[in-house]
VMD Tcl script that draws the C-alpha trace (Angstrom):
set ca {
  {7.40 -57.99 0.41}
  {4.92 -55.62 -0.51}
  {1.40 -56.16 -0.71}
  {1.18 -57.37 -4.37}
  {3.49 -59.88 -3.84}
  {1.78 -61.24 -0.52}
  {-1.19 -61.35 -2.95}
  {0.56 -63.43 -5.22}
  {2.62 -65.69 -3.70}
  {-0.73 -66.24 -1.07}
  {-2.49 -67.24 -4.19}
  {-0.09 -69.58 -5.68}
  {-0.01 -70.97 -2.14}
  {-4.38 -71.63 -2.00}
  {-4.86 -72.24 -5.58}
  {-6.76 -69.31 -6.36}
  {-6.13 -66.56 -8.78}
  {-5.19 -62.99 -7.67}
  {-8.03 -61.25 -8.05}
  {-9.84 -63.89 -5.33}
  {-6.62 -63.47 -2.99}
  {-7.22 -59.56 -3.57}
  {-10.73 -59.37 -2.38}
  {-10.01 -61.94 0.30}
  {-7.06 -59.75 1.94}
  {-9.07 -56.55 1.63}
  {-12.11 -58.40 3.73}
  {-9.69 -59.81 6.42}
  {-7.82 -56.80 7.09}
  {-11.39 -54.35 6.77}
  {-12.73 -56.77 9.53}
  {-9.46 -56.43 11.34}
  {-9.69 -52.78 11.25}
  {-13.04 -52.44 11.78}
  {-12.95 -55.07 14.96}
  {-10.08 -53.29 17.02}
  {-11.54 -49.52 16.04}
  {-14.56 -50.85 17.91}
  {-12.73 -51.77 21.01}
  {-12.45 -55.83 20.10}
  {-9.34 -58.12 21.06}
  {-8.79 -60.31 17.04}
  {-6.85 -63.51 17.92}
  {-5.56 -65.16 14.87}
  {-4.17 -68.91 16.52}
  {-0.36 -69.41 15.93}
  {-0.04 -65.72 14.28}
  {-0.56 -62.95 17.14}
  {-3.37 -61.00 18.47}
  {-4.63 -57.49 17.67}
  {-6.24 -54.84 20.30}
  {-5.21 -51.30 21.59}
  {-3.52 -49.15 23.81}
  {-5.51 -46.06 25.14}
  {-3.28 -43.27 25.97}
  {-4.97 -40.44 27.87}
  {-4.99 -36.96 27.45}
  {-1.64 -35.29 28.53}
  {0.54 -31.97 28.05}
  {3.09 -31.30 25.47}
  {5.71 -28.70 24.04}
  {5.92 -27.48 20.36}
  {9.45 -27.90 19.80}
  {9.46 -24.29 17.46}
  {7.93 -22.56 19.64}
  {7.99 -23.87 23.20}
  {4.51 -23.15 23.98}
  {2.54 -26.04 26.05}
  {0.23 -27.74 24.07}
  {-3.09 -30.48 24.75}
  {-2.41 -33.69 23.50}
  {-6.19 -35.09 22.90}
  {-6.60 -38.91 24.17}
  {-6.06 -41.42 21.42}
  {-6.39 -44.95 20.60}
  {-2.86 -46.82 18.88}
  {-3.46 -49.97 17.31}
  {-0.86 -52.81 18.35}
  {-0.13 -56.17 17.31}
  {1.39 -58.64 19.51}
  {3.08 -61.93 18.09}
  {2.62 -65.67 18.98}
  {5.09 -67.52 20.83}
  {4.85 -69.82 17.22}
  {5.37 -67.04 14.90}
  {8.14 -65.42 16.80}
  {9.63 -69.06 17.18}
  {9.44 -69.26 13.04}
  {10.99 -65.91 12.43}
  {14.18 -66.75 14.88}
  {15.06 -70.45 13.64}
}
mol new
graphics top color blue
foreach p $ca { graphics top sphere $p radius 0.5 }
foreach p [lrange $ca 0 end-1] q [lrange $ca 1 end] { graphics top cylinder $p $q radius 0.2 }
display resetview
């Protein structure tokens, strides 16, 4: 399912058009975005949480090359499911 489709079967689902659902989806995942860049934990009840991993500053190889590289600390976005939705996607 791709993200037109989640728009419109969403929409069928709440009774509003597309354009509505379109707007709507844009807003929650901009605030979802938005919430974890700034270093906030989004729990959405009986769906899964969203946060991130810092991983620090390490070495590395190239693999052309060989040389040792810096690896500059980053931030990964992960999601983590609710015992409820992982309970709906295996039954």
């Amino acid at each position: 399912m791709n993200k037109s489709e989640l728009i419109a079967s969403a929409a069928d689902a709440a009774g509003m058009s597309k354009s509505d659902m379109n707007t709507a989806l844009d807003a929650i995942v901009s605030t979802i975005t938005d919430a974890v860049a700034s270093g906030e934990k989004v729990s959405v009840t009986d769906f899964g949480n969203f946060d991130h991993r810092d991983n620090k500053a390490r070495k590395g190889r190239n693999p052309q090359t060989g040389e040792e590289i810096d690896i500059a600390a980053s931030k990964t976005p992960r999601f983590k499911a609710a015992k409820k939705f992982k309970d709906a996607v295996n039954s």
